[in-house]
C-alpha atoms as one frame of an Amber mdcrd trajectory, in Angstrom:
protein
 -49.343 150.226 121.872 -48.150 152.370 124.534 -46.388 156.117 123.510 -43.081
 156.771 124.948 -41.973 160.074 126.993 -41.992 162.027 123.715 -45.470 160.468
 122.595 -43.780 158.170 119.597 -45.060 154.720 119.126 -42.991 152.248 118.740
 -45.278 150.078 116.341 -44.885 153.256 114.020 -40.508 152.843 114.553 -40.067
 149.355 114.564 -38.557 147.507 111.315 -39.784 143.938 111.292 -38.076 140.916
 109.330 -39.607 137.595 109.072 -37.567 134.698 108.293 -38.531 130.774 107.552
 -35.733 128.954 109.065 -37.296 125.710 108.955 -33.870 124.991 107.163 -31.362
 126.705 109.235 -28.559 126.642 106.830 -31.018 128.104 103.911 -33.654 130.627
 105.210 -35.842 131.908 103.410 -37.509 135.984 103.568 -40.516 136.166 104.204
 -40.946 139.621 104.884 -38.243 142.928 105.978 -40.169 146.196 106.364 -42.065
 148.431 108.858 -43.902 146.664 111.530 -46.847 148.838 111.587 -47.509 148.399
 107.376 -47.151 144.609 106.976 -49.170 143.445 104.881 -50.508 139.515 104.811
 -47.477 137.454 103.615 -47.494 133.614 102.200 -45.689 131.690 103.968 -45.351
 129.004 101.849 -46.281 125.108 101.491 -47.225 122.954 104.440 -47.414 118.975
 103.142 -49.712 116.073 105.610 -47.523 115.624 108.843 -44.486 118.169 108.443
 -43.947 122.087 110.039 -42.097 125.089 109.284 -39.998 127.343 111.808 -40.467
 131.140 111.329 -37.970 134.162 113.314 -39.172 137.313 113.491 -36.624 140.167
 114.695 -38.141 143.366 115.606 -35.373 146.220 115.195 -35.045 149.752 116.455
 -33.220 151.992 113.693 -31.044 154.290 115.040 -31.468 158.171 114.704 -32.544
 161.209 116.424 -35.765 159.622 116.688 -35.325 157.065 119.644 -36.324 159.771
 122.468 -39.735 160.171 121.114 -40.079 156.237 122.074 -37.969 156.039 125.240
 -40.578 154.059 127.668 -42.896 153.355 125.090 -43.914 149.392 124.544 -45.865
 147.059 122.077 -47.378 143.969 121.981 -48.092 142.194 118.316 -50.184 139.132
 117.945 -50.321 137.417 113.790 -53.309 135.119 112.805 -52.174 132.301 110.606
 -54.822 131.131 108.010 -54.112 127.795 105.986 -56.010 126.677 102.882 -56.270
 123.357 101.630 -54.813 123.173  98.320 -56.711 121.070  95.705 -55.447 118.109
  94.543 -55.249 118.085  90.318 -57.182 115.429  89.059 -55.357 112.238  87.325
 -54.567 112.647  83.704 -56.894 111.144  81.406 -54.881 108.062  79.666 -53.980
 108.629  76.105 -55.532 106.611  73.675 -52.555 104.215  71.482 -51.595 105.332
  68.408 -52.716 103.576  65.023 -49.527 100.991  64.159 -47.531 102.473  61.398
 -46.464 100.543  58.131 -42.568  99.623  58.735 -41.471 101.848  55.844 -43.596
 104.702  57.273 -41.559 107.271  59.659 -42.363 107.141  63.695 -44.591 110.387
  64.473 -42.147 113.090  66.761 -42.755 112.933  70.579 -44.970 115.338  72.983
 -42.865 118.216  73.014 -41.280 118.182  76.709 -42.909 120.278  79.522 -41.548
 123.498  80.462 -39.718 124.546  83.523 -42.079 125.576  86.540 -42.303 129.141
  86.779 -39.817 131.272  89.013 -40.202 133.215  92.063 -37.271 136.110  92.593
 -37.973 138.516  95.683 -35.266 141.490  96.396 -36.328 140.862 100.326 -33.511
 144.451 101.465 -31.312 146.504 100.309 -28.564 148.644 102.740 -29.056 152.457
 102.811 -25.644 153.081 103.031 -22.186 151.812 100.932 -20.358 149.705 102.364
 -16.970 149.892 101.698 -17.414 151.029  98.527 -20.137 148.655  97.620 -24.127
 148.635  97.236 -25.670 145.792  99.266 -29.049 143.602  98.311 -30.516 141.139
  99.320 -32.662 138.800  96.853 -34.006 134.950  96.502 -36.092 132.839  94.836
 -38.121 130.412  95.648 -36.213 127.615  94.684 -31.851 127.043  94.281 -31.253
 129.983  91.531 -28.344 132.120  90.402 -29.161 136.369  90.797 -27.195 138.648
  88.488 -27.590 142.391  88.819 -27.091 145.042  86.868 -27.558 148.613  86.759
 -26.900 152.447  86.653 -26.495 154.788  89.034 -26.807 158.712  89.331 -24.474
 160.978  91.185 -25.669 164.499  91.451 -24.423 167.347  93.769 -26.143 170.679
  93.453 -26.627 171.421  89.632 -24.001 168.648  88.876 -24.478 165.397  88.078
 -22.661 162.199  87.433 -23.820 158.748  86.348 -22.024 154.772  86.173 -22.727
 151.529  85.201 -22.448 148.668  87.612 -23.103 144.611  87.884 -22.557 141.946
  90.424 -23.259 138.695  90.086 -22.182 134.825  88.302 -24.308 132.771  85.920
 -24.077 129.621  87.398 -23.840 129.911  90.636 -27.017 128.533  92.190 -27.910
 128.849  95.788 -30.916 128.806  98.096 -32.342 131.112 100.035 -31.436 134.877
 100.616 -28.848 135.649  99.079 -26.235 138.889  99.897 -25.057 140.557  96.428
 -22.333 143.092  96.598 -22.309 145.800  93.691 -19.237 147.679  92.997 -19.618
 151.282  93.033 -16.840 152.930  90.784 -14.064 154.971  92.861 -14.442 157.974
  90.026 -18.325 158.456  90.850 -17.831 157.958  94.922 -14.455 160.250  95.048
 -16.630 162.348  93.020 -19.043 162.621  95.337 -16.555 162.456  98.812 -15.365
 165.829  97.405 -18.234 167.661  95.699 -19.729 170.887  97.011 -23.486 171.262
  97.489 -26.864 169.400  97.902 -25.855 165.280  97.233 -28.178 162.725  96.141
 -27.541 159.238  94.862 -29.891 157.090  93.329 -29.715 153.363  92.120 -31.832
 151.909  89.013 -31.301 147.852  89.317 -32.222 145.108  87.171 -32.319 141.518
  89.079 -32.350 138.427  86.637 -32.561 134.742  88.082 -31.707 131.841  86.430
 -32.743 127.953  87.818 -30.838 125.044  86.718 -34.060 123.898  84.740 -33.731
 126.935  82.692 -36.604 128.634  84.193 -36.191 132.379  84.769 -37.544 135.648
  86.512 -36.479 139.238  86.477 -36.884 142.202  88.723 -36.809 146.262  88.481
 -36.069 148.366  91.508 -34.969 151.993  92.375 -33.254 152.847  95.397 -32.649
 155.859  97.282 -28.814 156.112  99.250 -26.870 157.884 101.493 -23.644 159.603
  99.526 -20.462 159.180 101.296 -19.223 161.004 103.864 -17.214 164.046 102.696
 -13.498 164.391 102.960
């Protein structure tokens, strides 16, 4: 890791995503954070005789920041550890049941397994609106429908406003990362376009996932914007 004319390292600047495109047309996130801070990752299921296909995109964000780093390089190597997964051993076969008498009633069935469990990740989220909109980014591990909803808080100096918001459709399952757009209400950003003082704006979100099995997961996250620009 090599410091740039202003002595910034790039390792400490750099935003890394990793991507499993193994299935071009549905990635999957793996991993969208600082480079320097990943942690280790899963990267999912290998079965006897197939591969995956990982992308990783190193970005620079832009900001006043870039001269520290002018010149400055890096070079990143990842170690890849695999585990054999057991195999589950064979069900033990059920002994029959005792023959009922014909006028006696059939005993009910085994009660039907339930769904697998659910995996929802919100893999990014955009900073800034974008045209009047909150951007995430969430998936599961499997096809799955994301609904979001939410409040958010407007304040400017000692002033504060606050809105509900939701984005989303039951139903609608996909796979993969999946880009939700929330609607931020034009009171709360004019609000915000024209108020005087110190702005902050803050986002409380709840993401619920639904499979076509039934199975479900949910996840809580606060964000941090940018306001928009004044008028």
């Amino acid at each position: 890791d090599s410091p740039g004319l202003g002595g910034g390292l790039l390792s400490a600047a750099l935003e890394l995503t990793v991507t499993d495109v193994t299935a071009p047309a549905a990635p999957l996130a793996v991993y969208s954070g600082p480079l320097a801070s990943m942690p280790a990752q899963p990267a999912g299921r290998v079965e006897p005789g197939a591969a995956r296909t990982y992308e990783f995109v190193a970005t620079l964000p832009a900001g006043g920041g870039q001269n520290a780093v002018q010149g400055a390089s890096v070079s990143v190597a990842y170690s890849w550890t695999a585990t054999e997964a057991a195999t589950p051993p064979a069900p033990e076969p059920e002994p029959p049941a005792p023959a009922a008498p014909p006028s006696a009633a059939q005993p009910p069935g085994p009660a039907p397994n339930p769904a697998p469990a659910l995996t929802l990740t919100m893999t990014k989220a955009a900073k800034s609106l974008k045209g009047g909109k909150l951007v995430v980014w969430a998936g599961c591990d499997r096809a799955c429908a994301v609904l979001v909803k939410g409040h958010l808080k407007a304040t400017a100096g000692k002033a504060h406003r606050g809105a509900k918001v939701h984005a989303g459709k039951s139903g609608r399952y996909r796979e993969g990362s999946q880009k939700l757009k929330v609607p931020v209400p034009a009171k709360l950003r004019h609000w915000l376009e024209t108020a005087t003082g110190k702005r902050k704006l803050t986002a409380k979100l709840t993401l619920t996932a639904s499979d076509p099995a039934g199975a479900g997961a949910k996840v809580k996250r606060k964000l941090k914007l940018h306001p928009p620009p004044r008028r």
